[in-house]
Structure formats: C-alpha cells, structure tokens
The first five atom37 places (N, CA, C, CB, O) and aatype in JSON, in Angstrom:
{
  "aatype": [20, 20, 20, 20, 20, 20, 20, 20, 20, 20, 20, 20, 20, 20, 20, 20, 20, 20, 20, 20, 20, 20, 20, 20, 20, 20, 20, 20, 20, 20, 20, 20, 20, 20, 20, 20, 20, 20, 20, 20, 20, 20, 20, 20, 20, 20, 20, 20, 20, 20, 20, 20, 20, 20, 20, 20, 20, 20, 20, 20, 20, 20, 20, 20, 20, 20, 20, 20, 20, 20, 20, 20, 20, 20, 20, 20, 20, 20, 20],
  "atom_mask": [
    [1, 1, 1, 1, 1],
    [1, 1, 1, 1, 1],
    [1, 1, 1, 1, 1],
    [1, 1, 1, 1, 1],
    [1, 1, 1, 1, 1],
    [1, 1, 1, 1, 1],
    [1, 1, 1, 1, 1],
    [1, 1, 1, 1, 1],
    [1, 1, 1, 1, 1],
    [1, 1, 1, 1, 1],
    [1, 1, 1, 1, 1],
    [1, 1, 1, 1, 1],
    [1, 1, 1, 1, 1],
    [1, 1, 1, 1, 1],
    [1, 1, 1, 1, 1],
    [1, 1, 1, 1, 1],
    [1, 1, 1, 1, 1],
    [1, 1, 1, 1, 1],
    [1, 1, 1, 1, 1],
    [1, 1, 1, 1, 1],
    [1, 1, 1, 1, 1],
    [1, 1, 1, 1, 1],
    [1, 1, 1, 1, 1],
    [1, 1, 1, 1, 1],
    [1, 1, 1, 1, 1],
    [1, 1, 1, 1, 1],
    [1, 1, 1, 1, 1],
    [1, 1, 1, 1, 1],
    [1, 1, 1, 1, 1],
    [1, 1, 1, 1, 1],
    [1, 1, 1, 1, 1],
    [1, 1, 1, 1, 1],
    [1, 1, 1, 1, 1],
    [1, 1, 1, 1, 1],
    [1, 1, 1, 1, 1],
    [1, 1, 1, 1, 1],
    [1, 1, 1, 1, 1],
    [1, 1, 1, 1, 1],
    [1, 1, 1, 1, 1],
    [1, 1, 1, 1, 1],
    [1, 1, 1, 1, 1],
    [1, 1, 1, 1, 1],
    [1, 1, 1, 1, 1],
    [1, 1, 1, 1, 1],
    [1, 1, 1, 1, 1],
    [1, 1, 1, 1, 1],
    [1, 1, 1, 1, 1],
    [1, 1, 1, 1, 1],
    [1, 1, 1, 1, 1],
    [1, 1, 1, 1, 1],
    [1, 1, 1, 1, 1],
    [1, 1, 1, 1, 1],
    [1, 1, 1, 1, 1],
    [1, 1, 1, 1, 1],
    [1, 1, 1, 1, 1],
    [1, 1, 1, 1, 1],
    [1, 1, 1, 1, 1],
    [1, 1, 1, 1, 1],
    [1, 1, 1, 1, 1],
    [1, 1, 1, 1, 1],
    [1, 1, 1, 1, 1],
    [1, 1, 1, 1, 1],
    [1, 1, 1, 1, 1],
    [1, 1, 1, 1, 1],
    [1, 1, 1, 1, 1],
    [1, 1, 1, 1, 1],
    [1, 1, 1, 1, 1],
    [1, 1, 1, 1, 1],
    [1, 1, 1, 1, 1],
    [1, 1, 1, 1, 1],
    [1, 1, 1, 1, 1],
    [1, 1, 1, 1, 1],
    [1, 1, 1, 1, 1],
    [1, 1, 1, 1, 1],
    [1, 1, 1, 1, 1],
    [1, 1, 1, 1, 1],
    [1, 1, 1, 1, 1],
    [1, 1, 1, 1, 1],
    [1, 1, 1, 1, 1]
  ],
  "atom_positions": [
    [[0.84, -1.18, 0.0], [0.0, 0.0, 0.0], [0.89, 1.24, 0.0], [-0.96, 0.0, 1.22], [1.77, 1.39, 0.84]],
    [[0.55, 2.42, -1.29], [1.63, 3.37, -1.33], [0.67, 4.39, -0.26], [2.14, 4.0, -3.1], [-0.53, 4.15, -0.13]],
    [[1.23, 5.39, 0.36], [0.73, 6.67, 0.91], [0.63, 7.59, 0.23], [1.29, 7.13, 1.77], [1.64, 7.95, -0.35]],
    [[-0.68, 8.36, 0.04], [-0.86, 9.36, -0.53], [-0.3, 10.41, -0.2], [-1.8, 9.51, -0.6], [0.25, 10.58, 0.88]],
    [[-0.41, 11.49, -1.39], [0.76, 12.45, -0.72], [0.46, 13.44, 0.77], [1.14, 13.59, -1.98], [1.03, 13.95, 1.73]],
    [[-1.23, 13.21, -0.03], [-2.06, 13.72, 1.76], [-1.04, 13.31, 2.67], [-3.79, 12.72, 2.38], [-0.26, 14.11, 3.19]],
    [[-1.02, 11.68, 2.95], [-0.98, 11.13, 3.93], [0.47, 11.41, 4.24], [-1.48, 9.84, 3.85], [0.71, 11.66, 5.42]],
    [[1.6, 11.42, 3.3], [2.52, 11.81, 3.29], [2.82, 12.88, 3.88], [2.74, 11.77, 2.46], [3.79, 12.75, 4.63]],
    [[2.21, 14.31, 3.83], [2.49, 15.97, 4.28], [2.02, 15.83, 5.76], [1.43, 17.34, 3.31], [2.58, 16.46, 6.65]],
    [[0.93, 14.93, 6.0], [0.35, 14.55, 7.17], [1.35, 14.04, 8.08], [-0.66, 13.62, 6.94], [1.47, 14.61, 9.17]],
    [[2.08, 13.04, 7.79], [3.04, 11.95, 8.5], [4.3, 12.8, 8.74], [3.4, 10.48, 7.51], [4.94, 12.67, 9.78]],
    [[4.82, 13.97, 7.43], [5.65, 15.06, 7.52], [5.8, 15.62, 9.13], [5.04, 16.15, 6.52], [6.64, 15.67, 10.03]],
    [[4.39, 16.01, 8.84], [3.85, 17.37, 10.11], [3.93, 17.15, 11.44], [2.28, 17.77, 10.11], [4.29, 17.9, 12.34]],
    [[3.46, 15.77, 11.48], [3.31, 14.87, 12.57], [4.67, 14.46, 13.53], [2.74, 13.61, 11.91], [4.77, 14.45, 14.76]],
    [[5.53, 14.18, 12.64], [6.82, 13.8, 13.29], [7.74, 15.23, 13.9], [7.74, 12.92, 12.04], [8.4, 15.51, 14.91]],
    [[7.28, 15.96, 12.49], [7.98, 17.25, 13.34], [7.41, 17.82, 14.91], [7.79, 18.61, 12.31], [8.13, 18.27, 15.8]],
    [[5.6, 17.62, 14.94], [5.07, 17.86, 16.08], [5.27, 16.89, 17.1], [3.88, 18.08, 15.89], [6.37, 16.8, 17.64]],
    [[4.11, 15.98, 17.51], [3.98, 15.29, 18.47], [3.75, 14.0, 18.11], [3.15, 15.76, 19.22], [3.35, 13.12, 18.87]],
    [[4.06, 13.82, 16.62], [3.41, 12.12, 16.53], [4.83, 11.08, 16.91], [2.69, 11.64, 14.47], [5.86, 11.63, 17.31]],
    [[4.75, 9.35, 16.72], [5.93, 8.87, 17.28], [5.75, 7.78, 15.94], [5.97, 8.31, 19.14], [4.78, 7.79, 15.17]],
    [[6.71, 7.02, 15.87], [6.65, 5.73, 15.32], [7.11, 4.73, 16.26], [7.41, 5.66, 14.12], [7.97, 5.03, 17.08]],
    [[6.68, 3.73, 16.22], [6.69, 2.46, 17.09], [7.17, 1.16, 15.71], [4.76, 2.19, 17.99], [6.66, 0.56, 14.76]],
    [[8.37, 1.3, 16.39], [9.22, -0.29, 15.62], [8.88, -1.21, 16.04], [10.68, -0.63, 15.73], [8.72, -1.59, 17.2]],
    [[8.69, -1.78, 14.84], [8.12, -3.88, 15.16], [9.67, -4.42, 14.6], [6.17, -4.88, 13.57], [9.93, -4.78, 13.45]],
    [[10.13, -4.39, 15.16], [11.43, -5.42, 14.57], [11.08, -6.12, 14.09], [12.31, -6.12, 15.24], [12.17, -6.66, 13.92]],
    [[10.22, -6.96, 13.43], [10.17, -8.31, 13.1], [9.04, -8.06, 11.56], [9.5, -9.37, 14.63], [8.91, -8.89, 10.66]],
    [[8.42, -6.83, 11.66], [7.23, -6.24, 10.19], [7.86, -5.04, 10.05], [5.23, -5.92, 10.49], [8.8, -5.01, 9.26]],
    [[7.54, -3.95, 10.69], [7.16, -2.42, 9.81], [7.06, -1.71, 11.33], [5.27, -2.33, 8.57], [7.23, -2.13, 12.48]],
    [[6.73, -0.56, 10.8], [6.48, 0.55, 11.91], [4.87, 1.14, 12.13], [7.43, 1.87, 11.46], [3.92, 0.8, 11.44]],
    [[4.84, 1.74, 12.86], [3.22, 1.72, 13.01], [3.29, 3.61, 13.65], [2.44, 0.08, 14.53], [4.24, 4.09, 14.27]],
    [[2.31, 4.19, 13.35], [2.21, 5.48, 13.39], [1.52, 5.46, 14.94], [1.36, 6.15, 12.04], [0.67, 4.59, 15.1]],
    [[1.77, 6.25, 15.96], [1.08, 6.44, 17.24], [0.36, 7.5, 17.17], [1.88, 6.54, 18.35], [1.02, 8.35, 16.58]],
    [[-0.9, 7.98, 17.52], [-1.27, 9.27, 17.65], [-1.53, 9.53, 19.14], [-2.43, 9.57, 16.78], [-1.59, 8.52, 19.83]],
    [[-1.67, 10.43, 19.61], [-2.06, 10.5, 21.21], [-2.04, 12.31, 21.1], [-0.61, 9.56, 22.59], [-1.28, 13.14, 20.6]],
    [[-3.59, 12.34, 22.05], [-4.1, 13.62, 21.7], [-4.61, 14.0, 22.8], [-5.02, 13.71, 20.64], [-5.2, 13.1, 23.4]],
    [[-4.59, 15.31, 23.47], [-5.41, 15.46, 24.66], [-6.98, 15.7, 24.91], [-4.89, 16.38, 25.18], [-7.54, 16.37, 24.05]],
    [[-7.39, 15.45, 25.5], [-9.17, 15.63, 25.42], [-9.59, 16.54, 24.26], [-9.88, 16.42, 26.92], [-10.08, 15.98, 23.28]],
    [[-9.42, 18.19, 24.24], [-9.78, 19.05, 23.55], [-9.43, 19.14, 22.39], [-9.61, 19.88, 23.99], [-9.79, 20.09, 21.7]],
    [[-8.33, 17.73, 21.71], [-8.07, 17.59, 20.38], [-8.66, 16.42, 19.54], [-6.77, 17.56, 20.31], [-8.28, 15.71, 18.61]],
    [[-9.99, 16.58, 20.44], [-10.6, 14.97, 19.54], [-11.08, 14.85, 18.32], [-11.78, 14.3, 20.1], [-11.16, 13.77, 17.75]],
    [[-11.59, 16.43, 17.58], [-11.94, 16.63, 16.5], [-10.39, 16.38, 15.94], [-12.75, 17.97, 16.31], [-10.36, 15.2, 15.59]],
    [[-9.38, 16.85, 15.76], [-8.26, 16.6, 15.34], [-8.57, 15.18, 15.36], [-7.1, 17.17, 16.06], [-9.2, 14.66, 14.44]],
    [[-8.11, 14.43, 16.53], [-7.46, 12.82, 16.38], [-8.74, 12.48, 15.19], [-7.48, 11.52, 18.26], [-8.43, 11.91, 14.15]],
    [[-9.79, 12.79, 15.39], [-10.89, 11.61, 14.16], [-10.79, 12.75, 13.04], [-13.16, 11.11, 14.74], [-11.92, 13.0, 12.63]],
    [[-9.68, 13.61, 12.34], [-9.94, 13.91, 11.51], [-8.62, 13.33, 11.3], [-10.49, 15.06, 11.29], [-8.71, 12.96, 10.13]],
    [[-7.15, 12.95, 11.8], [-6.49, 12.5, 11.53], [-6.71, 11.04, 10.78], [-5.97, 12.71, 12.39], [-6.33, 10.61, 9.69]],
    [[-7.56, 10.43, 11.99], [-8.26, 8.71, 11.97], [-8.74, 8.65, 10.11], [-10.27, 8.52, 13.42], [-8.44, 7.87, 9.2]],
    [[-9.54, 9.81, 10.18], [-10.13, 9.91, 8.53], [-9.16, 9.56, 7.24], [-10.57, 11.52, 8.22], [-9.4, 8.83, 6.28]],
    [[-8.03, 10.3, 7.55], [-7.0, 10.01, 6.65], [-6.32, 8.81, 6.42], [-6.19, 10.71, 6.86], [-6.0, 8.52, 5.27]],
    [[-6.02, 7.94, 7.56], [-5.6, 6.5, 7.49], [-6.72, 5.86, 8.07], [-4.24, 6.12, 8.25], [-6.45, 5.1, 9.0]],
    [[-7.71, 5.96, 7.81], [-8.5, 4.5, 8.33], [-8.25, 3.29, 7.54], [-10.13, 4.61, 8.3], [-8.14, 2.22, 8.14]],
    [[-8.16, 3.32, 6.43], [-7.5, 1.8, 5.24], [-6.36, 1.49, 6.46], [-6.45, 2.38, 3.03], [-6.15, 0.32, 6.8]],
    [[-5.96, 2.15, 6.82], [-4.86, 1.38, 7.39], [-4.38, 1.04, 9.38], [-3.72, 2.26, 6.64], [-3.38, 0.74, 10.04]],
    [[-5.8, 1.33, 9.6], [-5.84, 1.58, 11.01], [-7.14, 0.57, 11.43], [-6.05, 3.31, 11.37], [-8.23, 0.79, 10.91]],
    [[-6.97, -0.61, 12.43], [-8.1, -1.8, 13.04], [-8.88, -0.7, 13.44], [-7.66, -3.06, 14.44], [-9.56, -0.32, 12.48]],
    [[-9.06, -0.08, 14.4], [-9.88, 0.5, 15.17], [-9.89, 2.1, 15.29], [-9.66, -0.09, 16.29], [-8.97, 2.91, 15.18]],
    [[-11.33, 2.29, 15.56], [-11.55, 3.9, 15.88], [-10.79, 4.01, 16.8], [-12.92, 4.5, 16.29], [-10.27, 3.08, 17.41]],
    [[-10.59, 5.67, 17.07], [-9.47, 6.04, 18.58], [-10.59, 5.82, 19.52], [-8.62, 7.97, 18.84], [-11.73, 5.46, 19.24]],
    [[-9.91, 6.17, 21.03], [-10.53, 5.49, 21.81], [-10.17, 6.33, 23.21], [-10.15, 3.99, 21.65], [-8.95, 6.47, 23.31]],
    [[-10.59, 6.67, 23.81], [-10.35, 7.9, 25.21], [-9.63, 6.79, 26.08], [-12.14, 8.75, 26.2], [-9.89, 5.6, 26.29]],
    [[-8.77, 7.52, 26.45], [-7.93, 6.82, 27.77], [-9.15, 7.26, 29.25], [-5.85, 7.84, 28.01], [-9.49, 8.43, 29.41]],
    [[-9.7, 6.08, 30.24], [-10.32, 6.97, 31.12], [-9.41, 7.69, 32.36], [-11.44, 6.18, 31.69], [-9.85, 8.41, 33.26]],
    [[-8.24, 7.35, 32.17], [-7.63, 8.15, 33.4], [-7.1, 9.13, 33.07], [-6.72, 7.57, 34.18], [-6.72, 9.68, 34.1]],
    [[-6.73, 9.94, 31.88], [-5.95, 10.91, 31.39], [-7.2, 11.54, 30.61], [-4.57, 10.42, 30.55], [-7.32, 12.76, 30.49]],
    [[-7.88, 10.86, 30.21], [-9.33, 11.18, 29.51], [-8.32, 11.61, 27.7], [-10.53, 13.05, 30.64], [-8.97, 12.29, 26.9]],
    [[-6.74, 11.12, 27.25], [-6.24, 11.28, 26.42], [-7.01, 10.61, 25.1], [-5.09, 10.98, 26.79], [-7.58, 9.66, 25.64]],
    [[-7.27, 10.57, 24.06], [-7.52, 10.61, 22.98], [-6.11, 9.52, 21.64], [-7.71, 12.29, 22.99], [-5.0, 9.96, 21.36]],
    [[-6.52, 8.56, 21.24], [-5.23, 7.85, 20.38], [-5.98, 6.8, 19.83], [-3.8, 7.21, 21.28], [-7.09, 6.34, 20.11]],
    [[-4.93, 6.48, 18.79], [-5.07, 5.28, 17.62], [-3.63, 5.23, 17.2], [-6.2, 5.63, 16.18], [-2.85, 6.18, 17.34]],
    [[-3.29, 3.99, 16.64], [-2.46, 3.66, 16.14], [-2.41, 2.93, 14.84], [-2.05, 3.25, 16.91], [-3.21, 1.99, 14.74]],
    [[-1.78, 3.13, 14.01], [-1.92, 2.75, 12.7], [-1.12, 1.19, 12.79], [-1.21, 3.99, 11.61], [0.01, 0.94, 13.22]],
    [[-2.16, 0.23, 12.22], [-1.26, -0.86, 11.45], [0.27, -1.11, 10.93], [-1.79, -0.93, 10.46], [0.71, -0.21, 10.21]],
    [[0.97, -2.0, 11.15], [2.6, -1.71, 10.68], [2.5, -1.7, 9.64], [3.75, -2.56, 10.94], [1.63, -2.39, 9.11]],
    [[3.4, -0.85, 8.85], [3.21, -1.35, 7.78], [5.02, -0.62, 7.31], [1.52, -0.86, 6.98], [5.63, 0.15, 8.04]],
    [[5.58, -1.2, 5.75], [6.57, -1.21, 5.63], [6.72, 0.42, 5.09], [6.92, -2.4, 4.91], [7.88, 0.81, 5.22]],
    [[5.75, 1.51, 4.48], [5.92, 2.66, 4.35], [6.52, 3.24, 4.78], [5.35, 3.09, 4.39], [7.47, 3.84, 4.28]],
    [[6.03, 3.23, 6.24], [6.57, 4.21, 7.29], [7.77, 4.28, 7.68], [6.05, 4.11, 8.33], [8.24, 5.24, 8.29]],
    [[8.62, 2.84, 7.23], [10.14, 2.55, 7.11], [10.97, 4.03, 6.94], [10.43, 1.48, 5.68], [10.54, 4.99, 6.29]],
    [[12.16, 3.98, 7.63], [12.8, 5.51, 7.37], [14.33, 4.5, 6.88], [12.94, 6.95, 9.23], [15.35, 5.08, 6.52]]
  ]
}
C-alpha cells in the first residue's frame, strides 16, 4: 500500500510535532497518535485520513481522559 501524498504531508507534520513511530522489529512501523481531550476533532480527523490502514476507531484513555489510535505496521513508514 503506497501513501498518498495527503498522507505523506500529514506523517511530515506529525513527526515534526507530536506524533511517534513504534518499531516492530520483526514487520514495519506503526504510526502512534495520542491527543489530549480538547483535540478529539483533530485525532478523528487525523483517523479519517488512514483508516484503510488503522483496526480500530481512537478510543479515550479513562484516566488521562487522552484521545489515540495507532496505525497498522506497515513497511511505508520505514525511514
């Protein structure tokens, strides 16, 4: 699966801000998002952009009340 360039300027932005990648030694890397309460329109407009490539809607942490999803590994995200 190639990334669109959307998804591309997106993944750009992200790393420079607050997003992370999470290494699978053994597949690919997987995109983290983590958002604070008042950025939930953000996280599900992020979610919008990779859902092809993401199991599940984000999902509220109840003790931080934080906001996240994580994208599927996949070999793209490879640096």
């Amino acid at each position: 699966m190639a990334l669109s360039q959307t998804q591309e300027q997106i993944v750009t932005g992200l790393l420079l801000g607050d997003g992370c990648f999470e290494f699978d030694k053994f597949k690919a890397s997987r995109l983290q998002i983590k958002q604070a309460e008042r950025k939930k329109e953000y996280v599900f407009w992020l979610y919008s952009h990779f859902a092809e490539i993401i199991k599940t809607p984000p999902k509220q942490r109840l003790d931080t009340k934080q906001w996240y999803f994580s994208t599927r590994s996949v070999r793209e995200f490879e640096i």
